[in-house]
C-alpha positions in Angstrom: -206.9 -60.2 150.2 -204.0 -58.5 151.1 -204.1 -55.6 148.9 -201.6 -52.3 148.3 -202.5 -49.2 146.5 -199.1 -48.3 144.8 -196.9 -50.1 142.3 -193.4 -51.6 143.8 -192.3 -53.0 141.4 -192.5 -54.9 138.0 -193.5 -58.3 140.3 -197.0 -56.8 141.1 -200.6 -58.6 140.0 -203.1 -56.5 139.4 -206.9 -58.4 139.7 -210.5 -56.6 140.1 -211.9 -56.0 143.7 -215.3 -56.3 142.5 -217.1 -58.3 139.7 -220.0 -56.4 140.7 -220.0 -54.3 137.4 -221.6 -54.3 134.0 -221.5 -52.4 130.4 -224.5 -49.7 130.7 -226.1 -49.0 127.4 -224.0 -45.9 126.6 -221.0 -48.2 126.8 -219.3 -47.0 130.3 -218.5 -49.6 133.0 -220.4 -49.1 135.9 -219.0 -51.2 139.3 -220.4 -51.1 142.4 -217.8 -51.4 145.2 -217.7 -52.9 148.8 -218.9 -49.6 149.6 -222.3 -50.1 147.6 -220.6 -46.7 145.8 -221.8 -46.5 142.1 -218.2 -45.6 140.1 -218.4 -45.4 136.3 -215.5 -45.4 134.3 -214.6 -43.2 131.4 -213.4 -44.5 128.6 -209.9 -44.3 129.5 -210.6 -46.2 132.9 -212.6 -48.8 130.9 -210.1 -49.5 128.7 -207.9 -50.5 131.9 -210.6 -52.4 133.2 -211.5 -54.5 130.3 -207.5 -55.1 130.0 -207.5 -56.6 133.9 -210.1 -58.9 132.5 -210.3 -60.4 136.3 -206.6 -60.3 136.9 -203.2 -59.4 135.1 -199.7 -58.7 135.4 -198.5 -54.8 135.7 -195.9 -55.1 133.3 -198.7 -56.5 130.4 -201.3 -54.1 131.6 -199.0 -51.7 131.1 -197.4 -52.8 127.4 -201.7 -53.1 126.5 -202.1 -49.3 127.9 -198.8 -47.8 126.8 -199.9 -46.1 123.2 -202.8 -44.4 125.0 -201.0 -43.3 128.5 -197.3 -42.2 129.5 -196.0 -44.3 132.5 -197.1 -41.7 135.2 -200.2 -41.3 134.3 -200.7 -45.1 133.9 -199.9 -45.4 137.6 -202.1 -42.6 138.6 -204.7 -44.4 137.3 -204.4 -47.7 139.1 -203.7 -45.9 142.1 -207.6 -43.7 141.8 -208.8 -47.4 141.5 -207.2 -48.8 143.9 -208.7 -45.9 146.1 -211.7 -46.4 145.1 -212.1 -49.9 146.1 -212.2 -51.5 142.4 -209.1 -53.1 142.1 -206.2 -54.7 143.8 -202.3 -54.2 143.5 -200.6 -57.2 145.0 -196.8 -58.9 145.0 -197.1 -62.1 143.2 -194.3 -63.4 145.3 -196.5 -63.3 148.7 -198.0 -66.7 148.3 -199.6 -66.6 151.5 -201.4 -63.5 151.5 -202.4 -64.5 148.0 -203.6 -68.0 149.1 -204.7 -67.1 152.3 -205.4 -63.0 152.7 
């Protein structure tokens, strides 16, 4: 999969890197990367996750997260997660990489 780390534009799709992940019992998301790295998410970080729900647009990820971050901190986010391995920040125009990356 052809993935970038930053957000281009409002033509991006944004879809998890790993379904390796469950809801522990104190209700944080714990993934487990390509890496075999152990990343739990905060509540604020979960509530993004649980938003991508496998794979979303930016622009309704970001009207869902809107009340609860300001547009820079928003991408900030995605872009720690992107770093970490968890998710993936694609063009949705790119039909080959998409198809084929």
């Amino acid at each position: 999969m052809a993935c970038g780390n930053t957000i281009k534009g409002k033509n991006e799709l944004i879809s998890w890197k790993s379904n390796n992940w469950y809801e522990r019992e104190d209700g944080l998301i714990e993934i487990i990367n390509f890496s075999c790295e152990r990343i739990v998410l905060n509540e604020k970080y979960k509530l993004i996750w649980e938003a991508i729900d496998y794979e979303i647009d930016v622009e309704e990820l970001w009207e869902f997260c809107k009340n609860t971050f300001d547009k820079e901190e928003f991408i900030e986010r995605l872009e720690l997660m992107t770093e970490k391995d968890i998710i993936c920040i694609e063009n949705k125009d790119d039909s080959y990489n998409r198809l084929f990356g």
